[in-house]
N, C-alpha and C positions, 0 to 999 in steps of 0.2 A: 730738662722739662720738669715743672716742678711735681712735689711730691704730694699727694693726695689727703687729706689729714682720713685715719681710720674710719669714722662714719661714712665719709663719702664712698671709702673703698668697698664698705660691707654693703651700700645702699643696694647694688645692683642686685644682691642675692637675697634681701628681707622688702622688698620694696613690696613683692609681690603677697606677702605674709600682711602686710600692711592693708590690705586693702578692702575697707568698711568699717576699718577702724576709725576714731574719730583722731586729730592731730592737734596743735596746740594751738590750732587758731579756733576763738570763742563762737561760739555759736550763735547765730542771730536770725532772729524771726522773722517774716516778712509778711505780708497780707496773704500769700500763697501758703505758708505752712513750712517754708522754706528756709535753709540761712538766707537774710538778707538784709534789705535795710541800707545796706551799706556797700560798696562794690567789690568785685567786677555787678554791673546792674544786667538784667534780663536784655536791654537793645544796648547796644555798645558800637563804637565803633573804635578804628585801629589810632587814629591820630591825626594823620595828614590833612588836606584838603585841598582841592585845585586852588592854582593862585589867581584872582579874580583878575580882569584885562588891564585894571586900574593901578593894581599891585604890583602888577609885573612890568606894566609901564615904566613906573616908579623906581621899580629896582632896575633898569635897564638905563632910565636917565642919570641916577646914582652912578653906577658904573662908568658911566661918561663922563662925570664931571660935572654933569649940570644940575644934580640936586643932592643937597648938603645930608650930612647924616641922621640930624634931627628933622630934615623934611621926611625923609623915607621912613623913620618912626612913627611919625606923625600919621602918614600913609598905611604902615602898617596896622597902629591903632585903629585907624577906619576899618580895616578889611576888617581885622578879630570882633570887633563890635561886631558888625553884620554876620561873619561868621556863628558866634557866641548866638546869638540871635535865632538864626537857623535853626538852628542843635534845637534851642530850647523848644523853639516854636512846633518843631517834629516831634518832639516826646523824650529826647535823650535826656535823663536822669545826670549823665557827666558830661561834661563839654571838656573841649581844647579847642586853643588856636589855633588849631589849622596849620601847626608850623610854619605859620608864615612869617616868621624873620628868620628862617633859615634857608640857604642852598641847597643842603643836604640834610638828610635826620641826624644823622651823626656828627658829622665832618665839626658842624659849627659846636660843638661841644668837646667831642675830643680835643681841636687847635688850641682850646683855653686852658687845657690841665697845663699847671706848670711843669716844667720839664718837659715838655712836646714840640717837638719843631716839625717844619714841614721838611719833609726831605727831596734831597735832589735827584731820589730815585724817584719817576712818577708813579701813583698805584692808578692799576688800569684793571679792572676787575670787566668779565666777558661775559656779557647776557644775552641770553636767546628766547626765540617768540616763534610763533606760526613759520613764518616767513626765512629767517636767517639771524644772524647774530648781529649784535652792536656792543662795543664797549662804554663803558664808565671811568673816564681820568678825572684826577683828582692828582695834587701835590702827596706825596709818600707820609707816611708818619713816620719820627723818629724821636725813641727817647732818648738826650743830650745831657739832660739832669735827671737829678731826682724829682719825682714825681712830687707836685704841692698845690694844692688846695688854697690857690689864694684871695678868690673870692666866690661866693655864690656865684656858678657859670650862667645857671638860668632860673636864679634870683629875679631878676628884674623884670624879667619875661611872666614868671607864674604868678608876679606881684600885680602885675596888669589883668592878666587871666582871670584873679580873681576879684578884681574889683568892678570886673564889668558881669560877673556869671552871676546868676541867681540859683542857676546847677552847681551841680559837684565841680571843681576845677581839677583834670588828670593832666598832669604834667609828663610827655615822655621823655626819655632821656635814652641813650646809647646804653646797653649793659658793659660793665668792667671789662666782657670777655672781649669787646670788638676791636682795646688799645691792641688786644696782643697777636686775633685772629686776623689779622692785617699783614704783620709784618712780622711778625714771631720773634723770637730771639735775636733773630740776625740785626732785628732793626733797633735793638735796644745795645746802649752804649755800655760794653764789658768795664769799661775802665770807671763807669760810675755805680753800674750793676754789677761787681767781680761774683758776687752771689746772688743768682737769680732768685731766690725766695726772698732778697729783700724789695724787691721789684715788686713780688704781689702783694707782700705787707704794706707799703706804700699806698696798691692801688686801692689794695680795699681802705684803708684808711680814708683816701680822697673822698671816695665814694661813701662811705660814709659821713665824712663832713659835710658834701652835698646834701645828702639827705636831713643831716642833720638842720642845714642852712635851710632848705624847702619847708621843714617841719614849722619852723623859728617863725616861716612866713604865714602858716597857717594850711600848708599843703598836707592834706588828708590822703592822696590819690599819688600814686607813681608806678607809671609802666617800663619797664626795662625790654629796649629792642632788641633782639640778639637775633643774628644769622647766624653765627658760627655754628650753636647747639641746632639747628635743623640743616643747615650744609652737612653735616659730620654721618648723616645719612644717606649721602651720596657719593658714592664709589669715588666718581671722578673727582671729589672733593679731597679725597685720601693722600692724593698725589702731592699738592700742596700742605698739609699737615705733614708731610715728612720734610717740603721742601722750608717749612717755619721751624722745623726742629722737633717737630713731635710724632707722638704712635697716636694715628688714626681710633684704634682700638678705646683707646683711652682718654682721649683728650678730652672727651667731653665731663670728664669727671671732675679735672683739675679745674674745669671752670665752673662747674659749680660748686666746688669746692670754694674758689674765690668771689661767685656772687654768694653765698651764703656770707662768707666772712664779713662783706659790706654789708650784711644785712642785720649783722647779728645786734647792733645794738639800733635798730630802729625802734623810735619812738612808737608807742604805747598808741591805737589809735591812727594807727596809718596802714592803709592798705597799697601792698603792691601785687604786678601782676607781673607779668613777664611774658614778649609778646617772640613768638618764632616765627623768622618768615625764612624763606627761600629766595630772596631778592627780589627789589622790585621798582624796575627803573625802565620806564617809556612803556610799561605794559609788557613788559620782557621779565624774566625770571634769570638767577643764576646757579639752581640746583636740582633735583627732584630726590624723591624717595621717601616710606613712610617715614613715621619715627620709632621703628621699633629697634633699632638700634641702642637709643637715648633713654628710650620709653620707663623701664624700672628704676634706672638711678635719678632721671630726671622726675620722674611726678612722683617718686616715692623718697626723695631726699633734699629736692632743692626748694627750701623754705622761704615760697610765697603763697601768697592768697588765693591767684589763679593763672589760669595759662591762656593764652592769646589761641589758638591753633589756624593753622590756614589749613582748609579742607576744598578749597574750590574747584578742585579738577583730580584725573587720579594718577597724578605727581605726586600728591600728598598721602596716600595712598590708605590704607581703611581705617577704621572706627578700631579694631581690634588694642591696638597700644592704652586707649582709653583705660582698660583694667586697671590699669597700675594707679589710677588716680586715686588717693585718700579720701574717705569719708570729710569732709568739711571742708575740703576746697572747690572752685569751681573752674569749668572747662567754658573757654568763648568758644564757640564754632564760629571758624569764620567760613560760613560756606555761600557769600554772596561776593562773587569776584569783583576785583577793582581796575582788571586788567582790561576789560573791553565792556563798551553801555546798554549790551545786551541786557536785557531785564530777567533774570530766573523768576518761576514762576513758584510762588506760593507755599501750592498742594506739592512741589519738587523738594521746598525746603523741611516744610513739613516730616515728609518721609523720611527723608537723611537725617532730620532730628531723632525722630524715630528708631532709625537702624542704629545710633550713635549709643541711644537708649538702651540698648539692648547689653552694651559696656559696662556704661554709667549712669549714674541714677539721673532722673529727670530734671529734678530740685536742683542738681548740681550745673546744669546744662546753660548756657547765656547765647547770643545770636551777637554776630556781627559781619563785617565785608572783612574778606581775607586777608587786606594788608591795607596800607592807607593808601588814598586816590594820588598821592605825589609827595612820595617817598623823596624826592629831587625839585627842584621849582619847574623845570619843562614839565612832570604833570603827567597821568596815563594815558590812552588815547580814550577819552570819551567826554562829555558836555555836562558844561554844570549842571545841564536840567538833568541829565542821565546822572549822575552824581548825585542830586538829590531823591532819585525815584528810587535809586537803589539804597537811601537813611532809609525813606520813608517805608519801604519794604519789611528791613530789618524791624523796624518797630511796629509796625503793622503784625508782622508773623508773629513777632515777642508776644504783644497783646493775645491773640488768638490763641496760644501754647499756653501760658504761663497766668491769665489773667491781669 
């Protein structure tokens, strides 16, 4: 398992000396008094977006055979329009696409790293809901070569994004950690990796090319998905980190150890976030537990602009971990669920802003839904129209809070 470079190792014990200090991202004004101007923006959301009937038609007759690749593109452009559309028309400051040319958040992005094959193991990952469990299969990942960078993977995607926004265009992408928190060591080929720290020099390198490649296109915005750093705070999840090769204890360190490394030479003018979920596939979940586990090394070391959080039920567990946050970054709450079309109520959100406040400063504080509405193309279980009441909430509240 790789070795942690010194910063990261000391993060856990100055994280908490750090905090109210200011850090090395600039400071920016808003109409509130606030850093801002620039993102994560006060209404936010996580990325996804249900896949419209027209969409998924489309992608269903694709799969069949009976409509070619450039039609389903062509189909896709319509949704993102309409979608881009939405966003704007609701108040969101950043849009996306909605991930709609992808399967999965990940999946369709990891496949493209060179060196990546699907493997003939299947990954089947086990999620749970009110009711009982269902799983998530997918073809296995495996690294076969070395990792390479050879072309902008979602280049041509944030290229569209942003010729149709008039908002910010936020591109998400998979974070670095998810190639390895999959299939860990075992899944990576010794005879091309003999030395696993050449394996992470690699990935961060890729990942940086990406980013680099995003930059080139004019993308300002990038969110990094990661479940592994909020899985690592559930017990049950430990058992796997030994079965990848790794100390429970610790692994959350090496990975941000390696998201930092991809980060470190990000262009001048680009903000990223980093978003943490616990899974989220059919309105099901695959972890629980706070983040106090992660909490110091992670907001006191891991160099980005802001952190995503899911707060919507008490899996996520309290407002306390917030301490650790640095002066000049900011915190999403995501405390409007995407897992069922219930509508929370307002003055609910309010208070839990409130109670959050009590951590972390105000100014620092942004609103969004916990995780996106369709994390996978099946979708959570609730209605577009429930989908939209739950944007228009978030930005409603944002306004009322924040000005």
């Amino acid at each position: 398992m790789r070795e942690t470079t010194a910063t990261a190792r000391a993060a856990a014990g100055t994280a908490a000396a750090t905090h109210g200090a200011e850090t090395g991202t600039p400071a920016r004004e808003d109409s509130s008094g606030a850093r801002g101007l620039g993102p994560p923006f006060r209404a936010e959301h996580v990325g996804s977006l249900l896949r419209p009937p027209a969409l998924a038609a489309a992608r269903s007759r694709h799969q069949a055979g009976a409509l070619s690749a450039a039609e389903l593109r062509e189909a896709e452009d319509r949704a993102i329009r309409e979608a881009v559309r939405l966003q704007e028309d609701l108040g969101f400051q950043a849009v996306t696409d909605g991930e709609f040319r992808r399967g999965a958040w990940h999946l369709d992005f990891l496949y493209r790293i060179g060196g990546v094959s699907r493997g003939e193991r299947p990954l089947t990952v086990r999620f749970q809901n009110a009711t009982g469990n269902i799983e998530f299969a997918s073809s296995g990942l495996e690294v076969t070569g070395r990792l390479r960078h050879e072309e902008p993977i979602f280049g041509a995607d944030f290229a569209f994004l942003r010729s149709v926004a008039r908002a910010s265009a936020k591109i998400t992408i998979p974070s670095p950690s998810m190639l390895h928190y999959r299939g860990g060591d075992s899944a990576i080929d010794r005879h091309v990796y003999p030395d696993l720290e050449a394996f992470w020099s690699d990935l961060e390198r890729l990942y940086a090319g990406e980013i680099a490649a995003l930059a080139a296109l004019g993308c300002t915005y990038v969110q990094l998905d990661d479940t592994s750093l909020a899985y690592l705070n559930d017990p049950a999840q430990h058992e796997h980190v030994r079965r990848i090769g790794g100390d429970a204890a610790t692994q959350h360190l090496a990975y941000i150890d390696l998201i930092n490394g991809a980060l470190a030479h990000r262009p001048a003018g680009m903000t990223v976030c980093v978003h943490l979920c616990r899974g989220n596939f059919r309105s099901s979940w695959a972890a629980s537990g706070g983040y106090h586990q992660v909490a110091e090394a992670l907001f006191g070391s891991l160099e980005v602009d802001g952190f995503f959080l899911e707060y919507d039920d008490e899996r996520s567990g309290g407002f306390e971990p917030l301490r650790f946050v640095p002066r000049g970054k900011r915190v999403v709450l995501g405390l409007v669920t995407t897992k069922r079309g219930a509508l929370e109520r307002k003055d609910d959100l309010k208070r839990r802003i409130d109670a959050a406040a009590r951590f972390i400063d105000l100014d620092q504080i942004c609103l969004s839904p916990q995780c996106g509405f369709a994390s996978t193309a099946e979708g959570n279980a609730l209605s577009e129209a429930e989908q939209r009441a739950k944007l228009e909430l978030v930005v409603e509240t944002a306004r009322e809070v924040w000005g």
